[in-house]
Every structure is written in C-alpha cells, then in structure tokens.
KEKE-3310 file (N, C-alpha, C; in steps of 0.2 Angstrom, whole numbers, plus 5000, padded with zeros to 4 digits):
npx = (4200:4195:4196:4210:4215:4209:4215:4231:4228:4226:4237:4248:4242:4246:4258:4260:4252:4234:4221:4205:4196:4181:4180:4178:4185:4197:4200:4200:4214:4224:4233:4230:4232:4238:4254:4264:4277:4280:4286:4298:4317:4324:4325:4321:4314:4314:4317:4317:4323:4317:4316:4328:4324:4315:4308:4300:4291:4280:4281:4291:4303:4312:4313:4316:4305:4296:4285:4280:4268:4263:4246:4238:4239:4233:4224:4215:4215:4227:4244:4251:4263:4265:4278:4282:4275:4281:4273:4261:4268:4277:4277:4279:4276:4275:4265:4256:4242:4241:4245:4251:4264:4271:4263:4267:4280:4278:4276:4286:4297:4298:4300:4294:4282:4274:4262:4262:4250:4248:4251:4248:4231:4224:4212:4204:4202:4193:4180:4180:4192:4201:4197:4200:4216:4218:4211:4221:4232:4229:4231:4242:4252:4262:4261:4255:4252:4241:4241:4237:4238:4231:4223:4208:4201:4200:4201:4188:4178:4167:4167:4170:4162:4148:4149:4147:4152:4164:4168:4163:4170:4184:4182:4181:4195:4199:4209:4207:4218:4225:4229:4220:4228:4224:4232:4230:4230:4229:4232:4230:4219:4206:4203:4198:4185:4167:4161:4172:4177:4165:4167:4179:4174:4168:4177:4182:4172:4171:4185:4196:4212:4215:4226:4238:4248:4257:4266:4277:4274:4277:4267:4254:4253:4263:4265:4267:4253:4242:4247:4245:4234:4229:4233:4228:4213:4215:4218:4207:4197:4202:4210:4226:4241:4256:4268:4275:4283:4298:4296:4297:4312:4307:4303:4298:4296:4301:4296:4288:4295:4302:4314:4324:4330:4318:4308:4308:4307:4296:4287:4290:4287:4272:4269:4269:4254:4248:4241:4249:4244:4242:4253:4263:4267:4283:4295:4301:4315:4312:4323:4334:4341:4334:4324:4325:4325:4324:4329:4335:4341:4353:4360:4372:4370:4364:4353:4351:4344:4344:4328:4323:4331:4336:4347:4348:4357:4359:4350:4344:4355:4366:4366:4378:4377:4384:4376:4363:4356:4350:4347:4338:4337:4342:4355:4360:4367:4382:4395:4398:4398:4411:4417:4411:4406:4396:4390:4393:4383:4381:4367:4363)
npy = (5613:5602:5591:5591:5588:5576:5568:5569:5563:5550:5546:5548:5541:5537:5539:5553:5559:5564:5573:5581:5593:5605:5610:5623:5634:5626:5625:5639:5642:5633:5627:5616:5604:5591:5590:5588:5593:5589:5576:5576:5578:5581:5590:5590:5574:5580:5593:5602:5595:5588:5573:5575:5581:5576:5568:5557:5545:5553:5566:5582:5589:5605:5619:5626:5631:5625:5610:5599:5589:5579:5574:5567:5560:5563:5577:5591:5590:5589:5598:5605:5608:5607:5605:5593:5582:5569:5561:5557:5551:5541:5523:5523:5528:5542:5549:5547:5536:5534:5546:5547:5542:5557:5565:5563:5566:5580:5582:5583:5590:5604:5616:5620:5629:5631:5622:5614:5608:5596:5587:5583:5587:5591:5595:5587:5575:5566:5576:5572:5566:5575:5582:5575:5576:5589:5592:5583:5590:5605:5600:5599:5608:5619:5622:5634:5640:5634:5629:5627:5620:5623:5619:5620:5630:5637:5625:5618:5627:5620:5610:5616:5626:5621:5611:5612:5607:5607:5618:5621:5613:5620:5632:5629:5625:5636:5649:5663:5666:5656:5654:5646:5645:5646:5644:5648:5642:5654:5656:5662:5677:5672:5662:5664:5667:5672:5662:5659:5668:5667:5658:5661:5672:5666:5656:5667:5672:5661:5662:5659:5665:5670:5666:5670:5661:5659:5653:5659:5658:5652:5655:5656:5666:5675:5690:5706:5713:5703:5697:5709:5711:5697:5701:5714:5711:5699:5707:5715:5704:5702:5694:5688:5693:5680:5673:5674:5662:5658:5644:5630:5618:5607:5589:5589:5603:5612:5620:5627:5636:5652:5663:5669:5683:5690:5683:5693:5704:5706:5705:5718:5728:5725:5727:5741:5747:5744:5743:5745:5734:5727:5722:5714:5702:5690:5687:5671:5658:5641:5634:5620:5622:5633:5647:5658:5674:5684:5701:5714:5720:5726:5732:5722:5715:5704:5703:5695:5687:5676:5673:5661:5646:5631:5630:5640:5652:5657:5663:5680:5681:5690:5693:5693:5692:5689:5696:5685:5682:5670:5663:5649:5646:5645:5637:5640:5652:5655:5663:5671:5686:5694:5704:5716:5732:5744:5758:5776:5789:5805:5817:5830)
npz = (5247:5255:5245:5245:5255:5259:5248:5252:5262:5258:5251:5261:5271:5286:5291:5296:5310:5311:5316:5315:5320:5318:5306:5298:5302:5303:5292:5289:5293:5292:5299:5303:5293:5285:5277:5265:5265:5279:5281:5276:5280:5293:5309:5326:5337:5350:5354:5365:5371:5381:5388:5397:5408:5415:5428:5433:5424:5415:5421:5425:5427:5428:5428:5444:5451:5444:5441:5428:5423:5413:5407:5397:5381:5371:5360:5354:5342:5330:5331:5315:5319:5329:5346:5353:5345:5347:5356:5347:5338:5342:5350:5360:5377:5387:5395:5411:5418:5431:5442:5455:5460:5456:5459:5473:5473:5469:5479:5491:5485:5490:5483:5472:5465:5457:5445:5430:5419:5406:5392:5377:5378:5394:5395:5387:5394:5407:5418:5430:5431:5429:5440:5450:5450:5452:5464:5471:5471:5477:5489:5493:5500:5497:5484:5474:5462:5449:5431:5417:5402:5387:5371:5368:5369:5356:5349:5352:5358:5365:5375:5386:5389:5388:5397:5413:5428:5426:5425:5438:5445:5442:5447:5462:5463:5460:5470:5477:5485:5478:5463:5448:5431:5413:5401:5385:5369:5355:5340:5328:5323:5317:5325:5337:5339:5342:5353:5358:5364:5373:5380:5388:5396:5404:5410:5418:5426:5435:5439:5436:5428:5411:5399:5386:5375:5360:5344:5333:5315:5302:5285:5294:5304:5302:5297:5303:5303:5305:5316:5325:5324:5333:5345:5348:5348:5359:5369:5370:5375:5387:5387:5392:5382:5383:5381:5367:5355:5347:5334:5338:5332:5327:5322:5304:5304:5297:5288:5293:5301:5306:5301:5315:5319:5310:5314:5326:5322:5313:5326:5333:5324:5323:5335:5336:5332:5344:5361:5378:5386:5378:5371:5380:5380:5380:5369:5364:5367:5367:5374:5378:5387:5394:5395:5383:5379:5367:5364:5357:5344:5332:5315:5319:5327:5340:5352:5369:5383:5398:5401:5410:5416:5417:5426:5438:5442:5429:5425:5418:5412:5401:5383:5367:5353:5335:5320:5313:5300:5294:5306:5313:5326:5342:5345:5333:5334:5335:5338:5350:5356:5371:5373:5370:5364:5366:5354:5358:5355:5351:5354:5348)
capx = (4204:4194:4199:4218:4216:4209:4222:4237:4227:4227:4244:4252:4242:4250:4266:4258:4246:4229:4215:4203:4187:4181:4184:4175:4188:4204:4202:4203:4219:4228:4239:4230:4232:4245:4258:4269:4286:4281:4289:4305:4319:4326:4323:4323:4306:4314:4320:4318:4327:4312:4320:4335:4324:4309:4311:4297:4285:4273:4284:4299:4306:4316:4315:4316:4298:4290:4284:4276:4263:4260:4242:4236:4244:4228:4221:4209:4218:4234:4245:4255:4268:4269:4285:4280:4272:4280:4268:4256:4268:4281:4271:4282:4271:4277:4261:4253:4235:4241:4249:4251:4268:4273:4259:4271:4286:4280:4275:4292:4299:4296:4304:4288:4276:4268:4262:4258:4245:4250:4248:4241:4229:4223:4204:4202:4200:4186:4178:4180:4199:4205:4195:4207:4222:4217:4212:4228:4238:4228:4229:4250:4253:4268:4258:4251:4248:4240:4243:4232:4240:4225:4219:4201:4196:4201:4197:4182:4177:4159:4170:4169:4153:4143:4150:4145:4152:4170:4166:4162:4179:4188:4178:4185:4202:4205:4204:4211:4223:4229:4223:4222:4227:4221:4236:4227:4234:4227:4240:4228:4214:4201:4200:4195:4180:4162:4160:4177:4176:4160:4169:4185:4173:4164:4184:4185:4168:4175:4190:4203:4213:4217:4234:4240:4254:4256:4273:4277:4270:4277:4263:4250:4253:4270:4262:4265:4247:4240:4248:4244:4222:4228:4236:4222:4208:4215:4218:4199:4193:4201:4216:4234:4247:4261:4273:4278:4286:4301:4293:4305:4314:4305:4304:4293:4293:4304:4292:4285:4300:4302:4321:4323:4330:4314:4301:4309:4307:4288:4284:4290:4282:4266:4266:4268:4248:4245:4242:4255:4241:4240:4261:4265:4271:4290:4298:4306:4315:4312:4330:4336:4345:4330:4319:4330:4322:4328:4325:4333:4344:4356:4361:4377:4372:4358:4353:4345:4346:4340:4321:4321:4335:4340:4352:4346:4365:4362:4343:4346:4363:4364:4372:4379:4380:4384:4372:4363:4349:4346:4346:4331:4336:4347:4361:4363:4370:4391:4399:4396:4404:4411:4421:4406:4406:4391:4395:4390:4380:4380:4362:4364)
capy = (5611:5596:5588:5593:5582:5568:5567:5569:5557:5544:5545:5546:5539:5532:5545:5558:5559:5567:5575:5589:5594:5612:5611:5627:5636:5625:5625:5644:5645:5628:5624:5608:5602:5589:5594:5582:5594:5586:5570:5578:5574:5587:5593:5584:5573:5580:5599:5604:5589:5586:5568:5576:5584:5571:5563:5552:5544:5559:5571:5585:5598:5610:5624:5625:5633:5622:5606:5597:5585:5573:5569:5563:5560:5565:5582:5591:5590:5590:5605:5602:5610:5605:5604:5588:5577:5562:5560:5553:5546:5536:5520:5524:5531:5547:5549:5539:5538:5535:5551:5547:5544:5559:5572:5564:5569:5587:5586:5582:5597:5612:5623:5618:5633:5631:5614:5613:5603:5597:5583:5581:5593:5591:5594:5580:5571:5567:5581:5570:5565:5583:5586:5572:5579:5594:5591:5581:5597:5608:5597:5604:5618:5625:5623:5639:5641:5628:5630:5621:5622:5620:5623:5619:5637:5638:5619:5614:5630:5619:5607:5623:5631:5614:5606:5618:5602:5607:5626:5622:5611:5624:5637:5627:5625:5642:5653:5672:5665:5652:5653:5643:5651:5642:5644:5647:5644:5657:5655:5666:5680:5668:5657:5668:5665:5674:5657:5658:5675:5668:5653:5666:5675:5657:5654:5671:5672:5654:5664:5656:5669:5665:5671:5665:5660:5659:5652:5664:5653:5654:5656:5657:5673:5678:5696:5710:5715:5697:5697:5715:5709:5696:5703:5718:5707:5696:5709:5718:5702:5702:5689:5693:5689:5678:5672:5673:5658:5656:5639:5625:5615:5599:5584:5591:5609:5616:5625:5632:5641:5658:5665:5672:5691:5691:5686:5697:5710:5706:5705:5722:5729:5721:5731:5749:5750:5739:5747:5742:5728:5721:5720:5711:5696:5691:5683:5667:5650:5636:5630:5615:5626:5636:5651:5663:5680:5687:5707:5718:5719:5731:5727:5720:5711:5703:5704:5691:5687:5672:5674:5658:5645:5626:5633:5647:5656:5660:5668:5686:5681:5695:5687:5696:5689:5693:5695:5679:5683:5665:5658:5649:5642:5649:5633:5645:5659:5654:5669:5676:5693:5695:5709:5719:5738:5750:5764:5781:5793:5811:5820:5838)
capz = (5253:5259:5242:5246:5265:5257:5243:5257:5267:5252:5248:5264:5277:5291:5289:5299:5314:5309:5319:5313:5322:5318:5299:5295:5306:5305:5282:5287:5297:5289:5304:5303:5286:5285:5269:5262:5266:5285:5279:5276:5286:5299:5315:5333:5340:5356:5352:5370:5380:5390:5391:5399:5413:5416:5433:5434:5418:5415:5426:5422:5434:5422:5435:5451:5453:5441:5440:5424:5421:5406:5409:5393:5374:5366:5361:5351:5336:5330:5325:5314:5322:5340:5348:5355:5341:5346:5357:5343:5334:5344:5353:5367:5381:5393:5397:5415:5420:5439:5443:5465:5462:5452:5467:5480:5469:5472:5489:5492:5483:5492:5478:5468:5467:5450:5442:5423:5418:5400:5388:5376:5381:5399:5395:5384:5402:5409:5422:5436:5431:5431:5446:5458:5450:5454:5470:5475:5470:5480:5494:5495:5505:5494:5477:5476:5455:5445:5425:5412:5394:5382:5365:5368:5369:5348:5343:5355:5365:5369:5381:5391:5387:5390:5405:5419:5431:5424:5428:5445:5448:5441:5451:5467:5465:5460:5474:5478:5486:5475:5457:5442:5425:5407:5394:5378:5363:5350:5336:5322:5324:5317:5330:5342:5339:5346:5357:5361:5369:5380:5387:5392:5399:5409:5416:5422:5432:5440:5444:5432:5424:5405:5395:5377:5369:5352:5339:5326:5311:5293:5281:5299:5307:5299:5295:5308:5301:5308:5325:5328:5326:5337:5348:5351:5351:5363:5376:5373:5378:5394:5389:5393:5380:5387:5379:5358:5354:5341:5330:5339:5328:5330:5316:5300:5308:5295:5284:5298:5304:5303:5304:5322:5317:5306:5319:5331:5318:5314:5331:5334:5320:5325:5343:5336:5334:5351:5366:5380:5387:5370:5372:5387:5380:5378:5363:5369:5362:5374:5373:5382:5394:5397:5391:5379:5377:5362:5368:5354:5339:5325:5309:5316:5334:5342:5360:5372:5389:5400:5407:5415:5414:5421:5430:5440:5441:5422:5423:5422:5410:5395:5379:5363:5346:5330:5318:5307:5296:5293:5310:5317:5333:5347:5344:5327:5335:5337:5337:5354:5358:5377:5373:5366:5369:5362:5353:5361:5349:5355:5351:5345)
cpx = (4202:4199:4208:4220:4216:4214:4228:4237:4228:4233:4248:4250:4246:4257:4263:4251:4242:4224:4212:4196:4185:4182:4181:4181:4197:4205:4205:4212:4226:4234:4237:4230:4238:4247:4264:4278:4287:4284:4296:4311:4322:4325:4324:4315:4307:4318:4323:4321:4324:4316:4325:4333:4315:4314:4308:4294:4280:4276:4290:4296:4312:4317:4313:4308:4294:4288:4278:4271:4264:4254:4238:4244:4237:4225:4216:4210:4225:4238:4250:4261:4271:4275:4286:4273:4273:4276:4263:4261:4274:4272:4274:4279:4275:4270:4257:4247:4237:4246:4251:4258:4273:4270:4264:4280:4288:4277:4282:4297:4297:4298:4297:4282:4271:4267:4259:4255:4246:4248:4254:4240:4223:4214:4201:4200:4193:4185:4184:4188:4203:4203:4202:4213:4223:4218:4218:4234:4236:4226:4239:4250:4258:4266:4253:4246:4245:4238:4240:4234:4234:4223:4212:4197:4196:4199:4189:4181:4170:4162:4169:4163:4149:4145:4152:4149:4161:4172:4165:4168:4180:4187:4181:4189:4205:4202:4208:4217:4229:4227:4224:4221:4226:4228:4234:4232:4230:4231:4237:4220:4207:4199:4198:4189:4173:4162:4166:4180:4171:4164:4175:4181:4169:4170:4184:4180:4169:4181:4198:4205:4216:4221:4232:4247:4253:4266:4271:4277:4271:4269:4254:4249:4261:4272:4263:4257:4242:4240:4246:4236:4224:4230:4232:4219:4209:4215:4210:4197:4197:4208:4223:4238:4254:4266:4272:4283:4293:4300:4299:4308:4314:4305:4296:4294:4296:4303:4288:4287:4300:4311:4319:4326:4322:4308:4301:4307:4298:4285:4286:4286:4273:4264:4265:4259:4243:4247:4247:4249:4242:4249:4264:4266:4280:4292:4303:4310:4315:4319:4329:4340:4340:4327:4323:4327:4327:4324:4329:4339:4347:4358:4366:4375:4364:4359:4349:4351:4340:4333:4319:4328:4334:4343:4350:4351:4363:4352:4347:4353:4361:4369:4372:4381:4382:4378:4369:4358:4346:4346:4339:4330:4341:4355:4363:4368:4378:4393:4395:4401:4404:4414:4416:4403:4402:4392:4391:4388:4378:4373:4365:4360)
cpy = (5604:5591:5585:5589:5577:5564:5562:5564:5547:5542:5542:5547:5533:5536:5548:5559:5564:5568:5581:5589:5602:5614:5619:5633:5632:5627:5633:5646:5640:5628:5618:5603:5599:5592:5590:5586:5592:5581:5570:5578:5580:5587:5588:5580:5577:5588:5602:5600:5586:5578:5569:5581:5580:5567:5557:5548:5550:5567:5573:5590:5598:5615:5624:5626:5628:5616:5605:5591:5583:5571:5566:5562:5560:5572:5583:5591:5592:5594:5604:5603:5610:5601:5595:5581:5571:5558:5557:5550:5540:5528:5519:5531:5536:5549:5543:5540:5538:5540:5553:5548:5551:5566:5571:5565:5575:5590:5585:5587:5604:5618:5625:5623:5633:5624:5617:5610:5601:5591:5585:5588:5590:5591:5590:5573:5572:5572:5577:5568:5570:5584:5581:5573:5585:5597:5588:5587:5602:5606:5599:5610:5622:5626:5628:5642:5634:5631:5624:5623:5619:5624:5622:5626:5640:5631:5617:5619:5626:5614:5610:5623:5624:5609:5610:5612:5604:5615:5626:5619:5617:5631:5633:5626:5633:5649:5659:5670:5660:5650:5649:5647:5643:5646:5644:5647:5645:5661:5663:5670:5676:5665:5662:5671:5670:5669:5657:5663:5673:5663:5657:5668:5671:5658:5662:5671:5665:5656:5663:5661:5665:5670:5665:5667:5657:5658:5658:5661:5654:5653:5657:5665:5677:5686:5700:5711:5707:5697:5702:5712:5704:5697:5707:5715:5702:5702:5714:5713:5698:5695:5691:5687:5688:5676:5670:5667:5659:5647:5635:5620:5606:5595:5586:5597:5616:5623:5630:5637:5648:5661:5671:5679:5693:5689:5690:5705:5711:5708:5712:5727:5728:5725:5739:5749:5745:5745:5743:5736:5721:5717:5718:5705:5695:5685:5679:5660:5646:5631:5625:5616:5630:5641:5658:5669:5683:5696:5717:5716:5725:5728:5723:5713:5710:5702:5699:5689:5679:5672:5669:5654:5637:5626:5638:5651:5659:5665:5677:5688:5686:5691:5692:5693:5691:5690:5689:5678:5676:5661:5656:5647:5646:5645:5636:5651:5656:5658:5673:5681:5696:5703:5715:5727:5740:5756:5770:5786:5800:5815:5827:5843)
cpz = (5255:5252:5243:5253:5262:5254:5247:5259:5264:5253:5253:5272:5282:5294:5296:5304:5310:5313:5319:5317:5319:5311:5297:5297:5304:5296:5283:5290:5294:5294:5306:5300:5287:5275:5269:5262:5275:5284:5278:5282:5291:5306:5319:5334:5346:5356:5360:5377:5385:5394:5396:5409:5417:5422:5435:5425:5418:5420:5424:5426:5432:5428:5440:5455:5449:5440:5435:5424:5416:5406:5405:5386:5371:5368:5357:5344:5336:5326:5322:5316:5328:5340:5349:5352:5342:5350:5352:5341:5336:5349:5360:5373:5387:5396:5404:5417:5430:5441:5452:5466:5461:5457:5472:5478:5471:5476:5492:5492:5483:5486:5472:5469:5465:5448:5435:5421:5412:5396:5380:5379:5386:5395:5390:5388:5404:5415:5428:5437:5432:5437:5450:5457:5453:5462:5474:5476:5477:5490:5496:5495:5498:5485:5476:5468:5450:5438:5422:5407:5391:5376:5365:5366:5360:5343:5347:5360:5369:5374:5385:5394:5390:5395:5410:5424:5430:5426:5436:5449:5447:5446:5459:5470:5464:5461:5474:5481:5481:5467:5450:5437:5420:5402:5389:5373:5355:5346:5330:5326:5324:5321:5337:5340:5346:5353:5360:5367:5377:5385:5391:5399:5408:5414:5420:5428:5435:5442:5442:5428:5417:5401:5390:5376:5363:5350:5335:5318:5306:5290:5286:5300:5308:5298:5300:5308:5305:5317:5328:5329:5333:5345:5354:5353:5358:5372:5375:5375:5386:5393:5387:5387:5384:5385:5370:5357:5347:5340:5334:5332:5327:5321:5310:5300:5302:5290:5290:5301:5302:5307:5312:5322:5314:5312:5323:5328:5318:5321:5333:5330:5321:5333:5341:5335:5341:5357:5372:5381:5382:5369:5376:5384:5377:5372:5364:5365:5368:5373:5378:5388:5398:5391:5388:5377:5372:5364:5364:5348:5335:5321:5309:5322:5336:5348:5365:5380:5391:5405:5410:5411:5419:5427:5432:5441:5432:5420:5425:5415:5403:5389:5371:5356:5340:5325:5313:5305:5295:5299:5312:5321:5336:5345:5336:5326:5339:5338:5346:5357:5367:5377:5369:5367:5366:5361:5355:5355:5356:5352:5354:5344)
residu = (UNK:UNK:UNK:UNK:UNK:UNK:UNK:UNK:UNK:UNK:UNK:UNK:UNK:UNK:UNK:UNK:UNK:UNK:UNK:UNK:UNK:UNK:UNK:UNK:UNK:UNK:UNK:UNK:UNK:UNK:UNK:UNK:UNK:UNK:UNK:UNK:UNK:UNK:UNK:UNK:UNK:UNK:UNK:UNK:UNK:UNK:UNK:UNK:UNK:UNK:UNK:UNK:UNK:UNK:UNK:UNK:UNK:UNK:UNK:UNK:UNK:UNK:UNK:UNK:UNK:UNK:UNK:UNK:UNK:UNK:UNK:UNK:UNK:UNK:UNK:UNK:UNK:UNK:UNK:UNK:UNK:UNK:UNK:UNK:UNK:UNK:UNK:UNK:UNK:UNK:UNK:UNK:UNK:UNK:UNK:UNK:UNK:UNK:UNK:UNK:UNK:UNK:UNK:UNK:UNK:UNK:UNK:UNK:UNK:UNK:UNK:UNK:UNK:UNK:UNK:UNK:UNK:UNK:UNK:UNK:UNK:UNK:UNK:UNK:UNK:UNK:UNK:UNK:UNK:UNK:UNK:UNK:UNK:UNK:UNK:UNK:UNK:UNK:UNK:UNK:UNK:UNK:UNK:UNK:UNK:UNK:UNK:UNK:UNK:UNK:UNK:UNK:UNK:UNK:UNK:UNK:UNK:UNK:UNK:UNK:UNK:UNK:UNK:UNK:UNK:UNK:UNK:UNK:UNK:UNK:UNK:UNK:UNK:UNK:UNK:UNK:UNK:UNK:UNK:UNK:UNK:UNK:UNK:UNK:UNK:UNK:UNK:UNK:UNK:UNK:UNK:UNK:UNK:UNK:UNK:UNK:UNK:UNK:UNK:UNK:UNK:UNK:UNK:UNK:UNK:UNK:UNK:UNK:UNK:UNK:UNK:UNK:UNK:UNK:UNK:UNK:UNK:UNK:UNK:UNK:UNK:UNK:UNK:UNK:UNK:UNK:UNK:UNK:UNK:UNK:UNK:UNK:UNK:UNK:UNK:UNK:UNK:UNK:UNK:UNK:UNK:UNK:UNK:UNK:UNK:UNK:UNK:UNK:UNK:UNK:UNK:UNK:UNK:UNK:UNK:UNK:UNK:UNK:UNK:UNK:UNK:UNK:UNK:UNK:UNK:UNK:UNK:UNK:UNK:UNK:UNK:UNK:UNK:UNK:UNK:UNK:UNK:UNK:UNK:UNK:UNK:UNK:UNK:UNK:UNK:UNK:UNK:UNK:UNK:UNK:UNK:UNK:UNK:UNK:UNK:UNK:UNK:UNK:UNK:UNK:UNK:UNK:UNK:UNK:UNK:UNK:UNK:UNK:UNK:UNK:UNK:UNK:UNK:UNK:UNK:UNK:UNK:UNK:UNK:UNK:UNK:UNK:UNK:UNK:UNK:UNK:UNK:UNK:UNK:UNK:UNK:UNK:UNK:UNK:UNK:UNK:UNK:UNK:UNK:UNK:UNK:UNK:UNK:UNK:UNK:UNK:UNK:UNK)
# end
C-alpha cells in the first residue's frame, strides 16, 4: 500500500491534493489513497451551488435557520471524496481569517438560529481562534445552536484528548440552554477507534453533544454488513447518527458513487439488525435546492420528499418518480409522476 501512494505520488504529483496522517488507520479504510480514475473528467467542483448562496467571503445562508462559516481551507487530511475539494485545489480563497464582517451578517439576521462551523475543518485552528469565534457568536441573542463539522475525532482524536484548553472553551460555550453539537464524520467502523470513543466521551462531559454523518462510499462502506457495525457501535458509544449522505457528484467523485436506488437499498438492509437509536439517521442528497430525502421505493417508483429546502414553501414537498436503477444524483430522476395513484392491496 505505502508502495501504491508513493508510485501515484511519482507519477501524478501536483494532479491531486494529498494529506495523510494516521497511516496505520487510513491504509485500512483507503478513502485517502489518491487513485488515478481521480483525474478523470466529470462531475462539478461546485455540486451543491454553494456559490449561488454565499453572501459574504467565508459566509452562505441556504436556509433560513442556518448560517455557514468557512473558517479555514485546511484539514486533517484530505478525503478523497469531499464535495468541496476545490478548496485545496483552486488558489481562489473562500475562506477569511477575519470573520467580523460575516458575525455582523448574523447578528443582523434574526432567522439565524444555528451557525455551522465549517472549512476545512474548524479545529485545525488554533484554540484561542475558535474560542473568539466562538465567543462572538455567543455573544447573539437569537444564535442558540453552534455546529462544528469535524473529522478530527477519526484522523487526529489527540487534538481533543491533549488540549484540555479546547475542552474548557467548548465546555463554555455550550451550555443547557444553548448547546454546541461536533458533526463527526465516521465514514467506516475502523475509525472508531478506542481513542476515539474516549474523546466523544471528553465532548460529552464538556456538554457538546456529538452526531455523525457519513456518504455512502463505493468500495468504503457500500456493504449493509459494514454500515450495520457502524451504525451500532456508534450509537453504544453515545453518538447519534444524523444524516447518510448520497456521494455528491463532485469533480473525481465518480468512482465513489453509489447508484441512489442501491444505497437506499443497502441502507435499508443495513438497519434490519440496528436498534431504532442505531437508525435515526436520514438518507439525504444535498442538492442545490436543498436537502432531498429519498424515503421509500417499488420496483416501478421512487419516493422522496424535501427535508429542508432553499425555499421554505417546498420543505415538506412529496415527489414521485419513475424508477432509475442507474441514477446517482437527484438532477437524474426526469420523469416525475403528478398523477401518481397507489394501488390498494386487500389483506385476506
């Protein structure tokens, strides 16, 4: 495997962002191995439009409750799969270190409950930089949740673990009334790690509740049998799953994909030995309209509805398609059926 990086990295350095820490760990899981069908041409750098809903540098308000962040463009490694790679590889910067004008953005927008912390990944920051973001957020009254997207607790849990100074911010701002959650993203069983369990446990006695979302990951955790260990083990150790993603269709991503009938399948499959805790997460596409819950399926018609949306008139909207075994993105499904009636089956 190392021989197979360096090769890659011979050949076609420069091609492709690289950052690996944790080799003992990422060799097992290969979601961070560059692979030469990245180079290939497809997909978007920009899948989810962020462009189209960023109001400042470093700032997008998509829904009406949530404002985002950009606060870095470095993480703890890079997967090969992120929706938002062009961050490493464009040298056009979304990301701003002075973030004043972008807190008085959403001190301005009362609608604003939640904020995202995001990047890059947020705790690549120095302690004391998170902490005055922190603090300036919690210094608006109508900002009552603060959201921190992080892989660290899978590539770097000792960022945690070893900086008690980062545990005591976090312990600050997030109080019973207003609490800070940790986004984890635990793509594969293995990364859940011994050590990764004790830092969960570090954010909780500091008061931070910690959920996961996870893609559904060709050649990763494409397995029912896979997602089901991750699934369980994340709810024994006290962390709620939250959102199952369909792979976006970003630039390189294409091997990644998994057709969106067949994750919805796996992911189903995958819940029958989960208890309901271990199943609370929803199977979502982050479209450019919004968050697209795909929510059931027959062999002729697929089902989804919008669990968050742009446009708030369309959350709630139910949508019928006809069936398309090789789609892998929502913009795949043409064929929508208004006139769509279910046929009654009489038990006997």
């Amino acid at each position: 495997m190392i021989d197979r990086l360096f090769r890659f990295y011979k050949e076609d350095f420069g091609k492709i962002p690289v950052r690996v820490i944790h080799m003992d760990l990422v060799f097992d899981v290969f979601d961070d191995i560059p692979d030469s069908r990245e180079l290939k041409t497809g997909g978007s750098t920009d899948p989810s439009c962020e462009k189209d809903y960023t109001k400042k540098p470093g700032l997008q308000h998509k829904y009406d409750q949530t404002g985002l962040l950009l606060l870095t463009d470095v993480c703890g490694g890079i997967c090969r799969f992120c929706f938002r790679k062009r961050l490493f590889m464009s040298c056009e910067r979304e990301t701003v270190k002075d973030v004043s004008d972008n807190i008085e953005y959403i001190r301005e927008h009362k609608e604003i409950t939640n904020v995202l912390l995001t990047g890059g990944d947020p705790l690549t920051l120095e302690t004391r930089q998170l902490e005055s973001v922190l603090r300036q957020l919690r210094e608006i009254e109508h900002v009552n949740i603060i959201r921190i997207g992080s892989k660290m607790l899978a590539y770097n849990p000792y960022r945690i673990l070893n900086d008690q100074d980062l545990l005591y911010v976090l312990s600050r701002y997030s109080t019973p009334e207003k609490r800070i959650y940790l986004m984890a993203h635990f793509n594969h069983p293995r990364e859940l790690t011994a050590v990764s369990r004790e830092v969960a446990e570090a954010l909780r006695k500091a008061g931070v509740i910690v959920v996961n979302q996870t893609p559904i990951l060709n050649g990763i955790n494409n397995e029912a049998e896979t997602l089901t260990t991750l699934f369980r083990q994340l709810s024994f150790a006290g962390i709620s799953p939250y959102y199952v993603f369909q792979c976006r269709p970003t630039t390189g991503n294409q091997f990644f994909q998994v057709p969106v009938e067949q994750s919805y399948e796996i992911l189903q499959k995958s819940w029958q030995a989960c208890s309901g805790l271990a199943k609370r997460a929803r199977f979502v596409m982050s479209h450019a309209t919004g968050k697209i819950e795909m929510v059931g399926k027959t062999a002729e018609h697929v089902f989804m509805r919008y669990h968050q949306s742009a446009d708030p008139t369309n959350i709630g909207k139910f949508m019928v398609f006809k069936s398309n075994p090789v789609a892998q993105w929502f913009d795949d499904y043409r064929h929508a059926l208004t006139d769509f009636k279910p046929k009654k089956f009489w038990m006997l």
